[in-house]
MMTF fields as JSON, N, C-alpha, C and O atoms, coordinates in Angstrom:
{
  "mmtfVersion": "1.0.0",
  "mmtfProducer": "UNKNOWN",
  "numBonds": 211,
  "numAtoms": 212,
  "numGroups": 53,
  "numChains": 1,
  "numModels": 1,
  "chainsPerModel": [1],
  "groupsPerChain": [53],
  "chainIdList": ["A"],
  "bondAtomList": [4, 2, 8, 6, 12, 10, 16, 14, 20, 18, 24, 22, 28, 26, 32, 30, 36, 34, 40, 38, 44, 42, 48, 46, 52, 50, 56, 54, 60, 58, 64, 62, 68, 66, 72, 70, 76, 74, 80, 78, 84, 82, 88, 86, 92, 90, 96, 94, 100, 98, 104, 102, 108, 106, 112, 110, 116, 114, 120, 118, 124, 122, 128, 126, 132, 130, 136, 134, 140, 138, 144, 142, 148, 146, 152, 150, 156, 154, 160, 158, 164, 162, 168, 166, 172, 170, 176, 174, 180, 178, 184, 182, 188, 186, 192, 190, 196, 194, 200, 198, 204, 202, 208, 206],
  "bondOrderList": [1, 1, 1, 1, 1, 1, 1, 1, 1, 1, 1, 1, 1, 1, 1, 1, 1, 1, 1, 1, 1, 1, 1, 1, 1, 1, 1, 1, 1, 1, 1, 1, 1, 1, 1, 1, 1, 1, 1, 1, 1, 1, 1, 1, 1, 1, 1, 1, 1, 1, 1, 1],
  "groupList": [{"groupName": "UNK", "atomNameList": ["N", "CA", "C", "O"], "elementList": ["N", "C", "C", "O"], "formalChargeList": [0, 0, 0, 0], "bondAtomList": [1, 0, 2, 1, 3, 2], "bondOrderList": [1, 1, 2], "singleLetterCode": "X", "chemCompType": "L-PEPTIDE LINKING"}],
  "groupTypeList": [0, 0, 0, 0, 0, 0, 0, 0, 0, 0, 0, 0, 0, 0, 0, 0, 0, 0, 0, 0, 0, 0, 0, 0, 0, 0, 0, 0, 0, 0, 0, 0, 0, 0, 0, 0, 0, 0, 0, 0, 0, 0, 0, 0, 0, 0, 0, 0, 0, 0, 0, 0, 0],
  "groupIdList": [1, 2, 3, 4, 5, 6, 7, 8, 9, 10, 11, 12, 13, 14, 15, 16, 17, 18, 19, 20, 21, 22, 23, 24, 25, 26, 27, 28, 29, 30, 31, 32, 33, 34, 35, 36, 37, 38, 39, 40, 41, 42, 43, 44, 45, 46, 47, 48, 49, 50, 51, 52, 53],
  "secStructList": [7, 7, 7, 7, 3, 3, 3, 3, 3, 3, 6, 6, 3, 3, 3, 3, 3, 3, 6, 6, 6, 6, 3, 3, 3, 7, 7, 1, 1, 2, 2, 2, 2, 2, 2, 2, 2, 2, 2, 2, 2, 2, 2, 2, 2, 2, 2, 2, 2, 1, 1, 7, 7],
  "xCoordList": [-77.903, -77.975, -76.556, -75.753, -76.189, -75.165, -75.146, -76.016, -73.949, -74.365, -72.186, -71.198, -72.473, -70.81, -70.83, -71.627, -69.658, -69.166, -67.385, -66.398, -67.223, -66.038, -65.652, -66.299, -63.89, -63.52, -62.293, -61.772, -61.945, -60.841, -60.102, -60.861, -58.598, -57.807, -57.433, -56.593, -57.876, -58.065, -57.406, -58.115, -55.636, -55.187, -54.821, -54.209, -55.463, -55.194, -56.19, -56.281, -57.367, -58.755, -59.278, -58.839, -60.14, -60.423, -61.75, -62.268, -62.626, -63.841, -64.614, -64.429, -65.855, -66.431, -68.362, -69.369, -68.102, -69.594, -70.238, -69.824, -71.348, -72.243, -73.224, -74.278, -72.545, -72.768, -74.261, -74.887, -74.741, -76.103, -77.106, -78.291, -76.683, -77.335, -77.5, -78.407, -76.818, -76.108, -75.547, -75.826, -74.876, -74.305, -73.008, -72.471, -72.502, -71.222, -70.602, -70.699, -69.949, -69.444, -67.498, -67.146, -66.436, -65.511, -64.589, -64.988, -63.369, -62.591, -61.265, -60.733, -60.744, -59.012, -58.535, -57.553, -58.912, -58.484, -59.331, -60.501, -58.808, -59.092, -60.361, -61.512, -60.269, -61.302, -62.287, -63.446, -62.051, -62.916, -64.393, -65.502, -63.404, -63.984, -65.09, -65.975, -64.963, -65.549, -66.867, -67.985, -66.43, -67.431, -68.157, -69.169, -67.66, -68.597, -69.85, -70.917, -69.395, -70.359, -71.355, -72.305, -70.86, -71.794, -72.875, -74.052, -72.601, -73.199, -74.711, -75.909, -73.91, -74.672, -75.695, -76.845, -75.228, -76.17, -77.305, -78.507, -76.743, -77.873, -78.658, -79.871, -78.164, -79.475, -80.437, -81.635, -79.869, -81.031, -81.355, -81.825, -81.319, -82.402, -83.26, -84.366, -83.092, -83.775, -84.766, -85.993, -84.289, -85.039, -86.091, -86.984, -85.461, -86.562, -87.977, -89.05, -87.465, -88.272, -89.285, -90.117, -89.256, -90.28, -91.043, -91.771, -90.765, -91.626, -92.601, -92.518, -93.821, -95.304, -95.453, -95.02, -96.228, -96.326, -97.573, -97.635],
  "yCoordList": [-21.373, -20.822, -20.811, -20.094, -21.387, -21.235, -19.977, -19.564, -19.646, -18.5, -18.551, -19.0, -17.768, -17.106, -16.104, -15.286, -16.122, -15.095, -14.195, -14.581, -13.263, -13.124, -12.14, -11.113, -12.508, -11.361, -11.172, -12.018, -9.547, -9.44, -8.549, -7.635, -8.183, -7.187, -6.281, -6.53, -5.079, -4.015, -2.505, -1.657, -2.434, -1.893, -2.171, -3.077, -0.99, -1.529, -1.991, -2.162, -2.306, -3.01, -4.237, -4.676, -4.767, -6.075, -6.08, -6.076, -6.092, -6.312, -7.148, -8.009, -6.968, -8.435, -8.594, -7.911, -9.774, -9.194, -10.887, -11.864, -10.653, -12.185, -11.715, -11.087, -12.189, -12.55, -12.983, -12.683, -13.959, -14.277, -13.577, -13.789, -12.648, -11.253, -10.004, -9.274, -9.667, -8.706, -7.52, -6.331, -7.911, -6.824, -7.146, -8.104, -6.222, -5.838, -5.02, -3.811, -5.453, -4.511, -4.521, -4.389, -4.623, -4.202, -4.329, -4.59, -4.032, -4.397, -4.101, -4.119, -3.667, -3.219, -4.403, -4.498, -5.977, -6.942, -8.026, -7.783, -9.092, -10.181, -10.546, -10.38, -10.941, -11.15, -10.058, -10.431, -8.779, -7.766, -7.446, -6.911, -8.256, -7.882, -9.649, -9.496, -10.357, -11.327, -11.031, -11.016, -10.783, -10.365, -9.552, -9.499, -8.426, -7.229, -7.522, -6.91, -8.624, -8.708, -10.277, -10.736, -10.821, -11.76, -10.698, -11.053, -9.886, -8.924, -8.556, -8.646, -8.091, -7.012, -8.19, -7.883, -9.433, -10.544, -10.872, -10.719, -11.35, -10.925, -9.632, -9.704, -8.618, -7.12, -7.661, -7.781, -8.016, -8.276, -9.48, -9.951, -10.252, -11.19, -11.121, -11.606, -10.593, -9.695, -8.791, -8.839, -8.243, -7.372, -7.668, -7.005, -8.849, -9.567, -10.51, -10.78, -10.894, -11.333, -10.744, -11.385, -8.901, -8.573, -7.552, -6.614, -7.883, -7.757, -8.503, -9.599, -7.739, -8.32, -8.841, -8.229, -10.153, -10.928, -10.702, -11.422],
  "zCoordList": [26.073, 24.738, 24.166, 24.764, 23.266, 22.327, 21.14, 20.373, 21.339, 20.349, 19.949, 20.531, 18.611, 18.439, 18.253, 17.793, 18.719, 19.427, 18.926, 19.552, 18.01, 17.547, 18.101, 18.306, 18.573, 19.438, 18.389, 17.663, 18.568, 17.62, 18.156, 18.479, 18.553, 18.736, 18.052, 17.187, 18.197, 17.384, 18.16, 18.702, 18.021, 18.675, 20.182, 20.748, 20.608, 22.427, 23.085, 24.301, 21.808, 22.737, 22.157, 21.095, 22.776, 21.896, 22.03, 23.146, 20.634, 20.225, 19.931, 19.071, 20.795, 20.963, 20.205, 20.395, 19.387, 18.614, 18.41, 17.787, 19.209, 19.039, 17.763, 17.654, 17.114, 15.444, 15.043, 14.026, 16.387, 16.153, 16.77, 16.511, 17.672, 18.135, 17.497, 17.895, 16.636, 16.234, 17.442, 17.284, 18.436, 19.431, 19.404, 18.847, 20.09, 20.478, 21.202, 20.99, 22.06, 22.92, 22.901, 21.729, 23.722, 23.687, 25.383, 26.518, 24.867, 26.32, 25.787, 24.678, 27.645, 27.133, 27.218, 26.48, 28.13, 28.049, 27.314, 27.016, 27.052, 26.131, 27.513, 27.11, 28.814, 29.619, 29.825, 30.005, 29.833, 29.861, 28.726, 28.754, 27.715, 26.929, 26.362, 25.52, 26.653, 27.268, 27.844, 27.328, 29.13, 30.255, 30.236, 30.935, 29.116, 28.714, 27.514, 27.453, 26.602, 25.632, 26.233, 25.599, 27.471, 27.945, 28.962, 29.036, 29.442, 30.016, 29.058, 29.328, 27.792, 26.914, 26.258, 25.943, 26.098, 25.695, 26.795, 26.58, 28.021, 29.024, 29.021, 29.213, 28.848, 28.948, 27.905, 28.161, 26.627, 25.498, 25.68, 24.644, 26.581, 26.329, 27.497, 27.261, 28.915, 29.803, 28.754, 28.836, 28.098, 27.703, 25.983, 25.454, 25.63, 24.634, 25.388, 24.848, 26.921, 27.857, 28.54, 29.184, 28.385, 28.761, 27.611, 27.935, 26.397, 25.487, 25.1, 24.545, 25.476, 25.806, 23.711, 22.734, 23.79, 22.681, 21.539, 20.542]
}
């Protein structure tokens, strides 16, 4: 799945928001914060997967 993805430094953290999800999550590092909103993209699509149709 392709998706974008905008990360922005915002003080001492860097904010991370898949634009075509609408989520976002956050990090004290530029990789943390990476890893945190590929995380939060996996929970929701785990969790769009077991919404019965």
């Amino acid at each position: 799945m392709d998706l974008t993805v905008v990360i922005r430094r915002e003080g001492n953290w860097y904010t991370a928001w898949a634009a075509d999800l609408d989520i976002g999550s956050q990090g004290k590092t530029l990789e943390e914060a990476m890893n945190n909103i590929g995380e939060a993209v996996d929970l929701y699509v785990e969790g769009e997967d077991s919404v019965p149709s």
